[in-house]
C-alpha positions in Angstrom: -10.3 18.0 1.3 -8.1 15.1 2.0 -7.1 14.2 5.1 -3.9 12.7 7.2 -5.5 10.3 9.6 -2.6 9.0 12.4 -3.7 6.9 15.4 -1.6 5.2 17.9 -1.7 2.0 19.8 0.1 0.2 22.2 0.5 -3.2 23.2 2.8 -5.0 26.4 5.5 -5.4 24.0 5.1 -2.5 21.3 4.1 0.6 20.4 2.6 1.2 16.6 1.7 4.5 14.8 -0.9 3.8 12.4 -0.7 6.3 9.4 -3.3 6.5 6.6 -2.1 8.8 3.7 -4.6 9.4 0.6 -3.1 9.4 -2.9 -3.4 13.2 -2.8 -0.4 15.2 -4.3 -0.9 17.8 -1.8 0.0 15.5 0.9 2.9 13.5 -0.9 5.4 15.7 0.9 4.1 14.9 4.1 4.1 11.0 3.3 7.1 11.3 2.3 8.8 12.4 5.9 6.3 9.7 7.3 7.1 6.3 5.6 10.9 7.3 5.9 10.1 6.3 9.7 8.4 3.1 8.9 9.5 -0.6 9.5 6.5 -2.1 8.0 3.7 -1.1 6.1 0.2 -2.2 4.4 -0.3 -0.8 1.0 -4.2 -0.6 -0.1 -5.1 -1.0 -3.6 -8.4 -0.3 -4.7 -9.8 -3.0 -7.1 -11.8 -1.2 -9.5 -9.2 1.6 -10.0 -5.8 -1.0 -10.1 -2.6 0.4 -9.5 -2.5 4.3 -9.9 0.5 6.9 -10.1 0.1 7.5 -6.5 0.5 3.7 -5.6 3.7 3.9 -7.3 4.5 7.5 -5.2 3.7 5.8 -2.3 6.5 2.8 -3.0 9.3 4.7 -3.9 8.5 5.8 -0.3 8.7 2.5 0.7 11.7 1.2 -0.4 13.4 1.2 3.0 10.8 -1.5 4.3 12.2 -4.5 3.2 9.8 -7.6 1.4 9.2 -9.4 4.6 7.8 -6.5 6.3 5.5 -5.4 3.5 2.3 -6.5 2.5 -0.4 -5.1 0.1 -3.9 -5.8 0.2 -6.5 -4.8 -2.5 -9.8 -4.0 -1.3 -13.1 -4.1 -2.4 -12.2 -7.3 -4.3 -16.2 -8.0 -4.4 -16.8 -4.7 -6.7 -14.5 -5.9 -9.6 -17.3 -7.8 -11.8 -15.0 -9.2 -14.6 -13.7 -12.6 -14.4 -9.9 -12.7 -14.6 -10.3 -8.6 -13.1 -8.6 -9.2 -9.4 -5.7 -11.8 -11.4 -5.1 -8.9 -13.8 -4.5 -6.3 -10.7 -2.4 -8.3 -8.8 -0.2 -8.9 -12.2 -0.5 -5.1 -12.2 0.9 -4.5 -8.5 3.6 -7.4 -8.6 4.7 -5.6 -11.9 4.9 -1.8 -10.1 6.4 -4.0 -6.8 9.4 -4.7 -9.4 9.6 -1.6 -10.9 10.3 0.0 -7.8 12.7 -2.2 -6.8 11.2 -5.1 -4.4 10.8 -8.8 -5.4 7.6 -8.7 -6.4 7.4 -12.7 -5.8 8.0 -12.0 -2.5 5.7 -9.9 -1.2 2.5 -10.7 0.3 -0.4 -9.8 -1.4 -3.6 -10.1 0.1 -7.7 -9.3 -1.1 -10.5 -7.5 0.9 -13.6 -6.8 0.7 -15.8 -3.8 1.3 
């Protein structure tokens, strides 16, 4: 079944908790409490699949990290075969970014491969 996975790590100047949540339903709740805590976060969106209910679960969440602090990447840019594919998800996330309230102008948006 899915899985939370948390790690921690610590630098000189900072500590960072590290939490990956999957787009399960089942674990929503628990996301929820989680992100409330955040000051930053990386979103991941999955290239072939574009932005999916849970993406836009998971930025509702969000909306107490402000545009500066957030940053989505989508991954596994070099599976999308279409030309124009990767522009038409990144139209698709700085739509959703809007929608739940950010400037979606604003916030960085980054690609990945496998």
């Amino acid at each position: 079944g899915p899985r939370v996975v948390e790690g921690l790590v610590v630098s000189a100047r900072r500590r960072y908790t590290l939490v990956d949540v999957p787009g399960d339903r089942s674990l929503l709740r628990w996301a929820s409490r989680a992100v409330s805590q955040c000051r930053a976060a990386i979103l991941v969106v999955h290239a072939e699949r574009s932005v999916e209910a849970q993406t836009r679960e998971h930025l509702m969440h969000l909306r107490g990290v402000p545009e500066s602090r957030l940053v989505v990447f989508v991954n596994a840019c070099d599976a999308a075969a279409e030309p124009g594919w990767l522009d038409a998800v990144e139209a698709e996330v700085r739509e959703s970014l809007w929608m739940c309230g950010y400037n979606g102008d604003e916030v960085a948006i980054g690609e990945a491969r496998r």
